[in-house]
mmJSON file of the N, C-alpha and C atoms, coordinates in Angstrom:
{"data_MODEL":{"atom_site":{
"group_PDB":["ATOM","ATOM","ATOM","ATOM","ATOM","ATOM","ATOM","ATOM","ATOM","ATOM","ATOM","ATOM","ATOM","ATOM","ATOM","ATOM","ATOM","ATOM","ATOM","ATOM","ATOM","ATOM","ATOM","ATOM","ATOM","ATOM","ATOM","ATOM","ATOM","ATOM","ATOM","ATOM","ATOM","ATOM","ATOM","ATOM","ATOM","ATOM","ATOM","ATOM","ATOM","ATOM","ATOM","ATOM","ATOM","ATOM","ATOM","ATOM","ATOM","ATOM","ATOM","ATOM","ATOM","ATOM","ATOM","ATOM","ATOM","ATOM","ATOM","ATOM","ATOM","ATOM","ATOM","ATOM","ATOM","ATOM","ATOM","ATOM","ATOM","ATOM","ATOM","ATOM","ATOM","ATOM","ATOM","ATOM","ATOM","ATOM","ATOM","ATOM","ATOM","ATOM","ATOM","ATOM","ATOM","ATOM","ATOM","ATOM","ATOM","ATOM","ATOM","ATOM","ATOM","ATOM","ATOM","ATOM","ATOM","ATOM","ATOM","ATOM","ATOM","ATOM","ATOM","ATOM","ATOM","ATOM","ATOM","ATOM","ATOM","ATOM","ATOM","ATOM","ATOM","ATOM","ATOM","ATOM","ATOM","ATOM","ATOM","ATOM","ATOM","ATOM","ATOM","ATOM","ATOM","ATOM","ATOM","ATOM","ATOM","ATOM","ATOM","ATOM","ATOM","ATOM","ATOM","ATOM","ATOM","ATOM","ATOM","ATOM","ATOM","ATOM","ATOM","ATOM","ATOM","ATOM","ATOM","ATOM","ATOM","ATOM","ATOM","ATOM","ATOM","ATOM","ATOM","ATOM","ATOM","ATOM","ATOM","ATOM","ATOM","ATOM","ATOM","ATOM","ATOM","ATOM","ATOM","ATOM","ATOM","ATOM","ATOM","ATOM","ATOM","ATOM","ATOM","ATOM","ATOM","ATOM","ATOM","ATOM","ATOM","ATOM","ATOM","ATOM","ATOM","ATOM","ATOM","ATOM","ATOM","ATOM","ATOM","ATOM","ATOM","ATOM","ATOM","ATOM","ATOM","ATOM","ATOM","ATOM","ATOM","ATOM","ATOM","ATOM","ATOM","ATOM","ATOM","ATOM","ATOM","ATOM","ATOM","ATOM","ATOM","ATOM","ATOM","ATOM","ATOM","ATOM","ATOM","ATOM","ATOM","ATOM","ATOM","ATOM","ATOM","ATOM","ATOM","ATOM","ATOM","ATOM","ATOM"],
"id":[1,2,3,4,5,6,7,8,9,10,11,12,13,14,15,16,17,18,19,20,21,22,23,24,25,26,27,28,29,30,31,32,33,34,35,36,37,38,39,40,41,42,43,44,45,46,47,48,49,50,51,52,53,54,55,56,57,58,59,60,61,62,63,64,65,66,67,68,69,70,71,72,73,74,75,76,77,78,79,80,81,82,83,84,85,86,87,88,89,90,91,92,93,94,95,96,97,98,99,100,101,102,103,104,105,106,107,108,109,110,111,112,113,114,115,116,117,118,119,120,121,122,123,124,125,126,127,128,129,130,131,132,133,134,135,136,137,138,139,140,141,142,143,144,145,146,147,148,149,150,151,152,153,154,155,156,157,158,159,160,161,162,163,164,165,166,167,168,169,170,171,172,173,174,175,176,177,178,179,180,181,182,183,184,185,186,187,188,189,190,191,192,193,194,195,196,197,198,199,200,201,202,203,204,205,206,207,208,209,210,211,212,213,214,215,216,217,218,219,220,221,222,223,224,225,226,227,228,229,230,231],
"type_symbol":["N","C","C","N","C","C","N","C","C","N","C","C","N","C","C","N","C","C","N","C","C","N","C","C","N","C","C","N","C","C","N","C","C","N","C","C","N","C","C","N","C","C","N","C","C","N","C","C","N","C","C","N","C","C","N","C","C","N","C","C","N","C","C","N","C","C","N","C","C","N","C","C","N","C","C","N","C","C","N","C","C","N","C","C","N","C","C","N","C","C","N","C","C","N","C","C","N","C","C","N","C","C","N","C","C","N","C","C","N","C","C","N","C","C","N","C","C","N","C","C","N","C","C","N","C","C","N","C","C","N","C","C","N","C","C","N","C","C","N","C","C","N","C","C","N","C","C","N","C","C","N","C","C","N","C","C","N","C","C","N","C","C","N","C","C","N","C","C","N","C","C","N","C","C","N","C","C","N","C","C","N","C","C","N","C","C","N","C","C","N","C","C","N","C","C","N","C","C","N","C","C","N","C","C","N","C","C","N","C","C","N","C","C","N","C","C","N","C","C","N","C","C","N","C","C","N","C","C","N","C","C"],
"label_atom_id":["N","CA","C","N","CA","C","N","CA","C","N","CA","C","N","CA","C","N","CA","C","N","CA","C","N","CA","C","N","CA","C","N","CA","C","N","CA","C","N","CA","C","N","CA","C","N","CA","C","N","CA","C","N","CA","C","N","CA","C","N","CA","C","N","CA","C","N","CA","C","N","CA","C","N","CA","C","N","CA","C","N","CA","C","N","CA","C","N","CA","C","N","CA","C","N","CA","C","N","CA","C","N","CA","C","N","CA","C","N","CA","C","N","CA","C","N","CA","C","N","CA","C","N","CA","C","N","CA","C","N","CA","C","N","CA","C","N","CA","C","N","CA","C","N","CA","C","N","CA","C","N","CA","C","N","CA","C","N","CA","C","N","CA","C","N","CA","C","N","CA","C","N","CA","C","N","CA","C","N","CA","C","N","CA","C","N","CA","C","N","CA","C","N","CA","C","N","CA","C","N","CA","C","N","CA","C","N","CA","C","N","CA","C","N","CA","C","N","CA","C","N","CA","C","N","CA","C","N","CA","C","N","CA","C","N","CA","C","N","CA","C","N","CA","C","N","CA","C","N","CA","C","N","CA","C","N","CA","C","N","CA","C","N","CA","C","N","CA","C"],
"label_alt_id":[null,null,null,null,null,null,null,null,null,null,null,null,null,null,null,null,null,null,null,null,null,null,null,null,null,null,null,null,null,null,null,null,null,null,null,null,null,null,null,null,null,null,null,null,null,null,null,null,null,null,null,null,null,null,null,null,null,null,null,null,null,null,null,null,null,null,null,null,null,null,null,null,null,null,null,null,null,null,null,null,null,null,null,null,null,null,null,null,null,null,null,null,null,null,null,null,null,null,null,null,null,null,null,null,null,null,null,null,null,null,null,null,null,null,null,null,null,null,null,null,null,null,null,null,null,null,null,null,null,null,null,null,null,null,null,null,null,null,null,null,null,null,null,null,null,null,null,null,null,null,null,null,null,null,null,null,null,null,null,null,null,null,null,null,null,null,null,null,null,null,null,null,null,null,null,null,null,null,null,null,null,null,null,null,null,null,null,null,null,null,null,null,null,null,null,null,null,null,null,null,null,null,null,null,null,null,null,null,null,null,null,null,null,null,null,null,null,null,null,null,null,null,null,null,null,null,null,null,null,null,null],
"label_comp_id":["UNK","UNK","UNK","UNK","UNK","UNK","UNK","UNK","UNK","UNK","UNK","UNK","UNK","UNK","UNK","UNK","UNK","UNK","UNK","UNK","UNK","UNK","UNK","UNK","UNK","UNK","UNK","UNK","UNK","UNK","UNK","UNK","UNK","UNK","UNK","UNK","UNK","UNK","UNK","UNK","UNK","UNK","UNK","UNK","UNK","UNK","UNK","UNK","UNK","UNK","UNK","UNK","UNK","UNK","UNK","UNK","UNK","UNK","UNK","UNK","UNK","UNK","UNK","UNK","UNK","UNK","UNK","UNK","UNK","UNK","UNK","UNK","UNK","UNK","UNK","UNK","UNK","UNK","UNK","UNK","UNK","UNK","UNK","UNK","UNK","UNK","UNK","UNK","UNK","UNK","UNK","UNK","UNK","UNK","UNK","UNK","UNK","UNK","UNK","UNK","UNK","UNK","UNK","UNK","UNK","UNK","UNK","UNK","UNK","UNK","UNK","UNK","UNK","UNK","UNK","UNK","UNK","UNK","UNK","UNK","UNK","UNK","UNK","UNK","UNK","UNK","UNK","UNK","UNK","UNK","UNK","UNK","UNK","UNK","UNK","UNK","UNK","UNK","UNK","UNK","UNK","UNK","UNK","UNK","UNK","UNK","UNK","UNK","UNK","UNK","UNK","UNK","UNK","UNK","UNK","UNK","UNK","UNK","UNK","UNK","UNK","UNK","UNK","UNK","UNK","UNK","UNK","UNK","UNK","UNK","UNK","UNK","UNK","UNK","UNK","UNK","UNK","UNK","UNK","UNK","UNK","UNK","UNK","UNK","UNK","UNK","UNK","UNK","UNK","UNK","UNK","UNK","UNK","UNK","UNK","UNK","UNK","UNK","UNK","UNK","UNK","UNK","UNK","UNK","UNK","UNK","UNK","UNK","UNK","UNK","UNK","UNK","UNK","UNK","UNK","UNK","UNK","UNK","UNK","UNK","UNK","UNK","UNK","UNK","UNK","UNK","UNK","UNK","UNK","UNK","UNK"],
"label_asym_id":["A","A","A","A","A","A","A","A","A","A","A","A","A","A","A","A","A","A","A","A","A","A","A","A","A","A","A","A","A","A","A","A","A","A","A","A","A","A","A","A","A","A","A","A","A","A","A","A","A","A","A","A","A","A","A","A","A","A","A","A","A","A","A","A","A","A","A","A","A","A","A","A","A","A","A","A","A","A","A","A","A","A","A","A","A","A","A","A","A","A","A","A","A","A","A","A","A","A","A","A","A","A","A","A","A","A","A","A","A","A","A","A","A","A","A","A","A","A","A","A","A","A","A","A","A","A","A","A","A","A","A","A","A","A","A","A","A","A","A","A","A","A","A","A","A","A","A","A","A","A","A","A","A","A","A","A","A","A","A","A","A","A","A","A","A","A","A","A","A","A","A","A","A","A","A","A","A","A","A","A","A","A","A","A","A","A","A","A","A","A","A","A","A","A","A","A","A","A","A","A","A","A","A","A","A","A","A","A","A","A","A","A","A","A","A","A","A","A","A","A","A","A","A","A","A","A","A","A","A","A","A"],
"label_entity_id":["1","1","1","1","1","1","1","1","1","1","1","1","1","1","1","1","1","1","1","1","1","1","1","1","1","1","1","1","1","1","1","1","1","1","1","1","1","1","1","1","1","1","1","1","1","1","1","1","1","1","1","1","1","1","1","1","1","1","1","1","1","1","1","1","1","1","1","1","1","1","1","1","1","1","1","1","1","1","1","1","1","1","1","1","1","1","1","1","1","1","1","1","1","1","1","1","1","1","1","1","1","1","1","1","1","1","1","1","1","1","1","1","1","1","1","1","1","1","1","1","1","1","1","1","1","1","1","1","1","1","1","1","1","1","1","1","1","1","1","1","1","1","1","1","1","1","1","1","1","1","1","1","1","1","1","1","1","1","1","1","1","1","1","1","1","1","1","1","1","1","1","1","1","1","1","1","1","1","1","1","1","1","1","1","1","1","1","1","1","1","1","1","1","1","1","1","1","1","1","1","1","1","1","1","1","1","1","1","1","1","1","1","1","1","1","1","1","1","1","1","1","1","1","1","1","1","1","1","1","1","1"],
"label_seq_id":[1,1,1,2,2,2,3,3,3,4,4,4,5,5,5,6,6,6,7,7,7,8,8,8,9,9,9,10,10,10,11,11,11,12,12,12,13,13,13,14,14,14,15,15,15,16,16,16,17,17,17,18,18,18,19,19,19,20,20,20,21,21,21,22,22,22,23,23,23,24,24,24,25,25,25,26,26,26,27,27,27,28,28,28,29,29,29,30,30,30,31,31,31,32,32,32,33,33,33,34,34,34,35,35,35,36,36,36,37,37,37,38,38,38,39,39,39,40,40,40,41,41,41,42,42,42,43,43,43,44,44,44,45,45,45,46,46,46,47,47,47,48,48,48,49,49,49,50,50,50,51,51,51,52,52,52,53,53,53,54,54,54,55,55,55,56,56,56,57,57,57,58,58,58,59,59,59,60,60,60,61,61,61,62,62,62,63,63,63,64,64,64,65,65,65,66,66,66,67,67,67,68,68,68,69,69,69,70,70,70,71,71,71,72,72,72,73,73,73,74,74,74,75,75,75,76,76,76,77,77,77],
"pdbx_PDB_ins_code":[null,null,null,null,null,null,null,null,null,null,null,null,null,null,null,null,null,null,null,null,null,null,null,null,null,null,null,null,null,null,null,null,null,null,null,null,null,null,null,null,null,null,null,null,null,null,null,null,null,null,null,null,null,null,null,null,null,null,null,null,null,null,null,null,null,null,null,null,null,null,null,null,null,null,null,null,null,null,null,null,null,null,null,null,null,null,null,null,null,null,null,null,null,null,null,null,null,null,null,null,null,null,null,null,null,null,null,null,null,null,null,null,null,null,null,null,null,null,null,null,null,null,null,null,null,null,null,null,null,null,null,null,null,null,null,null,null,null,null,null,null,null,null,null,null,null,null,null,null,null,null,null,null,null,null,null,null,null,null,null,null,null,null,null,null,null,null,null,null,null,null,null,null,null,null,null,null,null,null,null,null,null,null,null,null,null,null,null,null,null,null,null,null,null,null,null,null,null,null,null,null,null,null,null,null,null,null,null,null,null,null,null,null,null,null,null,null,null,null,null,null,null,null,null,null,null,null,null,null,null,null],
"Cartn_x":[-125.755,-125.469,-126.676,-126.379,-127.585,-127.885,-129.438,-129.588,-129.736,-128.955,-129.39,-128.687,-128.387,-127.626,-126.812,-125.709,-124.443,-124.552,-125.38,-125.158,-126.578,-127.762,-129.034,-129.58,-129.126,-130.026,-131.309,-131.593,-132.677,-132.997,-133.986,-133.921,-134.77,-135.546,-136.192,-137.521,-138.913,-139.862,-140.842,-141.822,-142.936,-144.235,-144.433,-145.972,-146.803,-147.559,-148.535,-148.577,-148.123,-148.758,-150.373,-151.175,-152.773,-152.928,-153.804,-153.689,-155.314,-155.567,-156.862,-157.818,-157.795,-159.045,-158.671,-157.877,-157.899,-157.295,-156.427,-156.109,-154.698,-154.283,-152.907,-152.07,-150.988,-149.524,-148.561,-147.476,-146.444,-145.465,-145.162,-143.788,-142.764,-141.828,-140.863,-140.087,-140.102,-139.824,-138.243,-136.99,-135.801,-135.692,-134.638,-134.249,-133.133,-133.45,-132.262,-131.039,-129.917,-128.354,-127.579,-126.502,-125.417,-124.255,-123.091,-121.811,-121.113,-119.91,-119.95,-118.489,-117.427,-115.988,-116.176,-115.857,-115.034,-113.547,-113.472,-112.164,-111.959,-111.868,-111.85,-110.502,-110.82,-109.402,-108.334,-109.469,-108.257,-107.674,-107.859,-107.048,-106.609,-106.891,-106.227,-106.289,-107.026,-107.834,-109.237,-109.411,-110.598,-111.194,-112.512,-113.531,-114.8,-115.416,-116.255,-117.504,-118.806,-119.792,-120.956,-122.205,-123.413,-124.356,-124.789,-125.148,-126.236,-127.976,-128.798,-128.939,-129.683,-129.406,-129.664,-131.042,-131.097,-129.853,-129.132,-128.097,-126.588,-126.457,-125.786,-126.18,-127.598,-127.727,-127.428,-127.655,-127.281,-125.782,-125.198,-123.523,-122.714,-123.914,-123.314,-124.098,-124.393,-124.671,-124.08,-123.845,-122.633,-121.71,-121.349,-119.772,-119.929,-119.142,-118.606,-118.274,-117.149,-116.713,-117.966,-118.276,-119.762,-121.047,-121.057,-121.973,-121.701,-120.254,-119.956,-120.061,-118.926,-119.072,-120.567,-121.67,-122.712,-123.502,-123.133,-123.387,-122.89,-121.663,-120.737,-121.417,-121.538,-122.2,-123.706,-124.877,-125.908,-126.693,-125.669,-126.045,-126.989,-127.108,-128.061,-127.948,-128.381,-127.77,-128.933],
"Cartn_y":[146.567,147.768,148.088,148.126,148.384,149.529,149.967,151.32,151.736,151.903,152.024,153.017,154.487,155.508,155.096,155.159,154.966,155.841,157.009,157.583,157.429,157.518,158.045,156.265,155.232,154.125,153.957,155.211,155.159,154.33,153.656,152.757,152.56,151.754,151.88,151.596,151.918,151.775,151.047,150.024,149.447,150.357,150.942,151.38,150.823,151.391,151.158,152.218,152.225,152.513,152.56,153.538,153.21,154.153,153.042,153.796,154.6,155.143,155.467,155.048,153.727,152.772,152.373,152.511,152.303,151.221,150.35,149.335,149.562,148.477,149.063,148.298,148.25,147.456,148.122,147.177,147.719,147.759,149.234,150.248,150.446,150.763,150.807,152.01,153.368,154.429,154.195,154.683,154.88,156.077,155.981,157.28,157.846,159.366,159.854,159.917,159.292,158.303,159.275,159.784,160.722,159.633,159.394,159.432,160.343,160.629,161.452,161.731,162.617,161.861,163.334,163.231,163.82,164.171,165.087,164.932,164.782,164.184,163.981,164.602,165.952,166.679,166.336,165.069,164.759,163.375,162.372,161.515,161.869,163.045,163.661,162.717,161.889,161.373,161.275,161.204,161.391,160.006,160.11,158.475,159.005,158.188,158.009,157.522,157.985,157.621,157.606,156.59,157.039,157.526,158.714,159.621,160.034,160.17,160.728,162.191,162.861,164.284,164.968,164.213,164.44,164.761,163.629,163.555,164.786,164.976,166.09,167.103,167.574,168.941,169.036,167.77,167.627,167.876,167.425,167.344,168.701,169.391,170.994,171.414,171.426,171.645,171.515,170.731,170.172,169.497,169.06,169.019,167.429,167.319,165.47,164.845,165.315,164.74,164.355,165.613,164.931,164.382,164.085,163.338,161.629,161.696,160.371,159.863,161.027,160.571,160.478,160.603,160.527,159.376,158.997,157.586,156.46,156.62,155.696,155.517,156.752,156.708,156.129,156.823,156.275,155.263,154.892,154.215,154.597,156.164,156.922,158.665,159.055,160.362,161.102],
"Cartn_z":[28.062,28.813,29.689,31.266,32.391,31.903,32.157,32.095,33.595,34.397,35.931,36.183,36.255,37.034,38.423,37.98,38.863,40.604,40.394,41.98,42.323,41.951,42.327,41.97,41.291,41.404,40.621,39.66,39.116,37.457,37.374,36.461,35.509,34.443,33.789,34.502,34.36,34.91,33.683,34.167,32.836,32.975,32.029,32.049,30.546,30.358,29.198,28.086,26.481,25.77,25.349,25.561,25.526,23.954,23.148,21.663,22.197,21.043,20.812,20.939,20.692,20.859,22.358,22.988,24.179,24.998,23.715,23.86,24.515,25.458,26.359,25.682,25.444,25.141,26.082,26.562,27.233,26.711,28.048,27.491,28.452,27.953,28.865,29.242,29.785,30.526,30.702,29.909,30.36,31.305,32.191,32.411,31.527,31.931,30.846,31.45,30.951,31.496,30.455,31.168,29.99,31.009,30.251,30.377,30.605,31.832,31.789,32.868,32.537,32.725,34.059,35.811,36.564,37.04,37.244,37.702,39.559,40.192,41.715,41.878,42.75,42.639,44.51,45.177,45.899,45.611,44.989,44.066,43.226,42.405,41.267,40.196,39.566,38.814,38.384,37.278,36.184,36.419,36.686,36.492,35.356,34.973,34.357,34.833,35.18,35.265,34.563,34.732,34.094,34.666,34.634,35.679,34.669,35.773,35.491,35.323,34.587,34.349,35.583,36.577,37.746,38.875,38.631,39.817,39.27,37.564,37.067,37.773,38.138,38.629,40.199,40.651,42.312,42.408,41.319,41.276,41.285,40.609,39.955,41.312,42.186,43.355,44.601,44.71,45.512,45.435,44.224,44.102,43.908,43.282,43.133,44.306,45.021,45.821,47.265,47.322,47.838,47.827,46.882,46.434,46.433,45.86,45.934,47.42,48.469,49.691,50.552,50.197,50.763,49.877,48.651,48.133,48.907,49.326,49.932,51.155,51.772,53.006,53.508,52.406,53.001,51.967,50.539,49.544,48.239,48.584,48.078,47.842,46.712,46.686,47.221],
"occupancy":[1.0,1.0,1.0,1.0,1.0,1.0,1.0,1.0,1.0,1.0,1.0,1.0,1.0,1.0,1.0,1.0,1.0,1.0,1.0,1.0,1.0,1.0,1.0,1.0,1.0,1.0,1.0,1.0,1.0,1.0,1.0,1.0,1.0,1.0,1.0,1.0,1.0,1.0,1.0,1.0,1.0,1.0,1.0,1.0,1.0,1.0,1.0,1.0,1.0,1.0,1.0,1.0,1.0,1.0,1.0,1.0,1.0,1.0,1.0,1.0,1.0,1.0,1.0,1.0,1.0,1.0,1.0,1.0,1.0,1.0,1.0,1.0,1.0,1.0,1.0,1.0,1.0,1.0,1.0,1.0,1.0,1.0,1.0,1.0,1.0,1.0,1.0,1.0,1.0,1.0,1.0,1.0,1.0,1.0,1.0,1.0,1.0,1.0,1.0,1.0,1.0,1.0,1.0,1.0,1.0,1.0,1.0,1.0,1.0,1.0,1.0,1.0,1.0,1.0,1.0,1.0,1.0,1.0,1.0,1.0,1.0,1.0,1.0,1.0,1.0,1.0,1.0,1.0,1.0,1.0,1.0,1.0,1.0,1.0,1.0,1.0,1.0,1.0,1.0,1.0,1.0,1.0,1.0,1.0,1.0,1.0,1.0,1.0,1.0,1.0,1.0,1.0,1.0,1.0,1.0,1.0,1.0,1.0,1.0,1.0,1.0,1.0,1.0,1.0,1.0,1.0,1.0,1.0,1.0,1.0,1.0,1.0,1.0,1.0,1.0,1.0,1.0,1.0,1.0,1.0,1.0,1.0,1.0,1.0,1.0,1.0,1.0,1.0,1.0,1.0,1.0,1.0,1.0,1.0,1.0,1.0,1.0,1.0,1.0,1.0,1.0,1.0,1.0,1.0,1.0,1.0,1.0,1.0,1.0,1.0,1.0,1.0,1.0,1.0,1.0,1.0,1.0,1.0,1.0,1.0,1.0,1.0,1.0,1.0,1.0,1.0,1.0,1.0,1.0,1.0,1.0],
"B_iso_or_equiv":[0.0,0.0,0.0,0.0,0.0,0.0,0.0,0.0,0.0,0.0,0.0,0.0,0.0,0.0,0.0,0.0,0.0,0.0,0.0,0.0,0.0,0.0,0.0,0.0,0.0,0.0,0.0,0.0,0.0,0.0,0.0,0.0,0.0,0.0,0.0,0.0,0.0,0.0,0.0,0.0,0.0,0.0,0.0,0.0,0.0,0.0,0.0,0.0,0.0,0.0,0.0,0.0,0.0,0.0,0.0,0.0,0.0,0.0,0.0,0.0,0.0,0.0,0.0,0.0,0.0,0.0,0.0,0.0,0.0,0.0,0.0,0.0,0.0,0.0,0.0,0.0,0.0,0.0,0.0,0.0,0.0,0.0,0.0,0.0,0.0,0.0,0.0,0.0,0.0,0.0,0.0,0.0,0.0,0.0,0.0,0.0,0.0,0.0,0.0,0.0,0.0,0.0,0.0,0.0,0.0,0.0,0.0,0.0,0.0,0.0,0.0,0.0,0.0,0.0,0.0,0.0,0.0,0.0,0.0,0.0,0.0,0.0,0.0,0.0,0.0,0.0,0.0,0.0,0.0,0.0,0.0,0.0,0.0,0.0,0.0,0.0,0.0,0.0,0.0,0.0,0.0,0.0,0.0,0.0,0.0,0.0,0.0,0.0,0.0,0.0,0.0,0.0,0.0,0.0,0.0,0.0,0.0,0.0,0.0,0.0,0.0,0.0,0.0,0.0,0.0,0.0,0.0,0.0,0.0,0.0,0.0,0.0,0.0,0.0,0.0,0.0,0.0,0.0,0.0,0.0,0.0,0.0,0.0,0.0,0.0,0.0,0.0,0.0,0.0,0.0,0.0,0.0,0.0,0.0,0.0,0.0,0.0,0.0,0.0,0.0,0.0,0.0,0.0,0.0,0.0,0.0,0.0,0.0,0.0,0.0,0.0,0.0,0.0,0.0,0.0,0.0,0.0,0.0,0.0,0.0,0.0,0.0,0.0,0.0,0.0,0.0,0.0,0.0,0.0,0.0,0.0],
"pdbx_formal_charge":[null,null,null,null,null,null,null,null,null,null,null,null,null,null,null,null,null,null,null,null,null,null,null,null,null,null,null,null,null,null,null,null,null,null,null,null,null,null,null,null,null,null,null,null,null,null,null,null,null,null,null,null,null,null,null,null,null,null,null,null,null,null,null,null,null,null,null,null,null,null,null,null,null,null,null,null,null,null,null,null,null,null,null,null,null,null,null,null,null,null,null,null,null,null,null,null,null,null,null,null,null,null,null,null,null,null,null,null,null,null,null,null,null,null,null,null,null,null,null,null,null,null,null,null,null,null,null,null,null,null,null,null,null,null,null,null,null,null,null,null,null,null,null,null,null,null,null,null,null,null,null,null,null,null,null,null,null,null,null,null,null,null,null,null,null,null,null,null,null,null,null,null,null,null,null,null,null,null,null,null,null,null,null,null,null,null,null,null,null,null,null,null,null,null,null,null,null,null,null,null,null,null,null,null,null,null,null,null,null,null,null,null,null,null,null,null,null,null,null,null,null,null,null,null,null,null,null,null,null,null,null],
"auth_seq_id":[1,1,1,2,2,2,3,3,3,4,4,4,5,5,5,6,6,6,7,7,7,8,8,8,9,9,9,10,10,10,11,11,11,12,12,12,13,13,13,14,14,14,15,15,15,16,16,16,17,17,17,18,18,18,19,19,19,20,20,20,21,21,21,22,22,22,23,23,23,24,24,24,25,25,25,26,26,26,27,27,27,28,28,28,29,29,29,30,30,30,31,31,31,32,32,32,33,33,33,34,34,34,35,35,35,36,36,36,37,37,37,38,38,38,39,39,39,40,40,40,41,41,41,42,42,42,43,43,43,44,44,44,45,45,45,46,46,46,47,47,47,48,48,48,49,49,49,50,50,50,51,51,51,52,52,52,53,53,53,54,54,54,55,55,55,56,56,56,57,57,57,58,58,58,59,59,59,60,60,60,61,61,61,62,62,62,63,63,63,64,64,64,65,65,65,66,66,66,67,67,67,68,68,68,69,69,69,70,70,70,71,71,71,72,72,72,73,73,73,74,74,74,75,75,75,76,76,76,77,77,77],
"auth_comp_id":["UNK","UNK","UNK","UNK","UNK","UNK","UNK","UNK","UNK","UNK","UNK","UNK","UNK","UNK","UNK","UNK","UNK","UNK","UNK","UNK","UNK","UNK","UNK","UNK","UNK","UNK","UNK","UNK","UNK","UNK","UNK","UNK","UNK","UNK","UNK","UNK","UNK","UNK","UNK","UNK","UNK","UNK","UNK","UNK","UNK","UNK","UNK","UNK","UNK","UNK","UNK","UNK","UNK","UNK","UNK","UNK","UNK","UNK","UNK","UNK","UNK","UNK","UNK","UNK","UNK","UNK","UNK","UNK","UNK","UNK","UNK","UNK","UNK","UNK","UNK","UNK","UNK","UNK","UNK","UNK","UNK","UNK","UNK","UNK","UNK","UNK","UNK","UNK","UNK","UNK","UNK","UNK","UNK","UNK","UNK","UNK","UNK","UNK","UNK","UNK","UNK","UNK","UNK","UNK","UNK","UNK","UNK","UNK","UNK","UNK","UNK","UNK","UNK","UNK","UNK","UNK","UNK","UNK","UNK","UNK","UNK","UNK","UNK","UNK","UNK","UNK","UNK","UNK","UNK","UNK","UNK","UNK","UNK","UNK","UNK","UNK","UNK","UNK","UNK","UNK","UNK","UNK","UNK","UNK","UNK","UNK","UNK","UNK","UNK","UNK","UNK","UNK","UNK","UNK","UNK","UNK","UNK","UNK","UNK","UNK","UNK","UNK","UNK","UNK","UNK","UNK","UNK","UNK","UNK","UNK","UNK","UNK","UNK","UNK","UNK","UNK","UNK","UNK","UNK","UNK","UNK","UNK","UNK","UNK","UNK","UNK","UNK","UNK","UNK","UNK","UNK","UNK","UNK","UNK","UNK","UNK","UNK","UNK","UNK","UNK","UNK","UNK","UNK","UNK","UNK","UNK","UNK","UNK","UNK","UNK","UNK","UNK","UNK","UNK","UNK","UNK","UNK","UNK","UNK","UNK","UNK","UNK","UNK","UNK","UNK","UNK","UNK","UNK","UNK","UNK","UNK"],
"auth_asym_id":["A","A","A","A","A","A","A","A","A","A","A","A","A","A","A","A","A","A","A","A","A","A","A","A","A","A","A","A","A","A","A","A","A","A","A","A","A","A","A","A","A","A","A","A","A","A","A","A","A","A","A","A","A","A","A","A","A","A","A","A","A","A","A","A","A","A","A","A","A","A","A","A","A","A","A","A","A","A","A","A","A","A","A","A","A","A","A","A","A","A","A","A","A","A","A","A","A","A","A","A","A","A","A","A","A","A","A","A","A","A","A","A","A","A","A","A","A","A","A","A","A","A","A","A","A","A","A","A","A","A","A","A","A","A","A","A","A","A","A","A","A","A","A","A","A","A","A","A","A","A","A","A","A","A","A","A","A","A","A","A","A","A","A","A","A","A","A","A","A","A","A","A","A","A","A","A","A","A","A","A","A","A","A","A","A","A","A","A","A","A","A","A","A","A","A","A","A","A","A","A","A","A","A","A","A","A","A","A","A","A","A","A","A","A","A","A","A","A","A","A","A","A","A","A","A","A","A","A","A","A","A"],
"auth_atom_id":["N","CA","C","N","CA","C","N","CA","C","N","CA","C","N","CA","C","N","CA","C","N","CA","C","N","CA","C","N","CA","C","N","CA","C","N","CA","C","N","CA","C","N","CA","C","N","CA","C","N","CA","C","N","CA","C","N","CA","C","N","CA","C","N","CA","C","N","CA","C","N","CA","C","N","CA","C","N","CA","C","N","CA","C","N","CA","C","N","CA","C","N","CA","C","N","CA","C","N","CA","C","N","CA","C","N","CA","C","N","CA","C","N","CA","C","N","CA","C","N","CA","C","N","CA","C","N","CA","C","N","CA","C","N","CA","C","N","CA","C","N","CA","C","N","CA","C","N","CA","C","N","CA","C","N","CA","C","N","CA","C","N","CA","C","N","CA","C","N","CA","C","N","CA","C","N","CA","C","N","CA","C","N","CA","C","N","CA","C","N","CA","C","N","CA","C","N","CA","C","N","CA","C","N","CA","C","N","CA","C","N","CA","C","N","CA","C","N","CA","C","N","CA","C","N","CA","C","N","CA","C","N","CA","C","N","CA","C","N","CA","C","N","CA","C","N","CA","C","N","CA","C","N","CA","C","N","CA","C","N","CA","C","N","CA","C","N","CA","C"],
"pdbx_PDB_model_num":[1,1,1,1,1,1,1,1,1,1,1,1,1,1,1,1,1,1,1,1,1,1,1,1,1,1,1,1,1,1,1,1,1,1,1,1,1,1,1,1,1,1,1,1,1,1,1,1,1,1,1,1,1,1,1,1,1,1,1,1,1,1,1,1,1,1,1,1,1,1,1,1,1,1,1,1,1,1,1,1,1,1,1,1,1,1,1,1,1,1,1,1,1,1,1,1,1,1,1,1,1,1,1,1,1,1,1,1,1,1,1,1,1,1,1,1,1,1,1,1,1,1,1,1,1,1,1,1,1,1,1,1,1,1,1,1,1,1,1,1,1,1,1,1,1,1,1,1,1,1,1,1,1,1,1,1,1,1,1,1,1,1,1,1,1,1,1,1,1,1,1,1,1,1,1,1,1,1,1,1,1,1,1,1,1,1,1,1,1,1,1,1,1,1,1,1,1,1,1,1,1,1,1,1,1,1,1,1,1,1,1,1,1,1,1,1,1,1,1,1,1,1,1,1,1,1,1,1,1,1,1]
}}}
């Protein structure tokens, strides 16, 4: 299962665990990904996406339908 957000593109990033002594090991930075069911009320069907909590608040902002259509459009929310 990708961890990559369906509208916004955002993905896991590598950084470093640094302990105490100072020593680095690497880590890996998810973003936070909810599932998460719309209803598109001019197809009048329900989809399912995995949507960053980020792009949830853009959504509750302007609406699904535009968001998708400006994904479509400039590949990017």
């Amino acid at each position: 299962m990708s961890r990559i957000c369906d509208l916004t593109g955002k993905k896991s990033i590598v950084g470093n665990n640094v302990s105490f002594s100072n020593k680095k090991t690497k880590r890996r930075f998810n973003p936070n990904l909810q599932m998460k069911k719309f209803f598109l009320p001019e197809t009048g069907e329900w989809i399912t996406l995995k949507v960053s909590t980020s792009a949830l608040r853009t959504i509750n902002k302007k609406g699904i339908s535009a968001c998708i259509n400006q994904v479509l459009k400039t590949g990017k929310l």
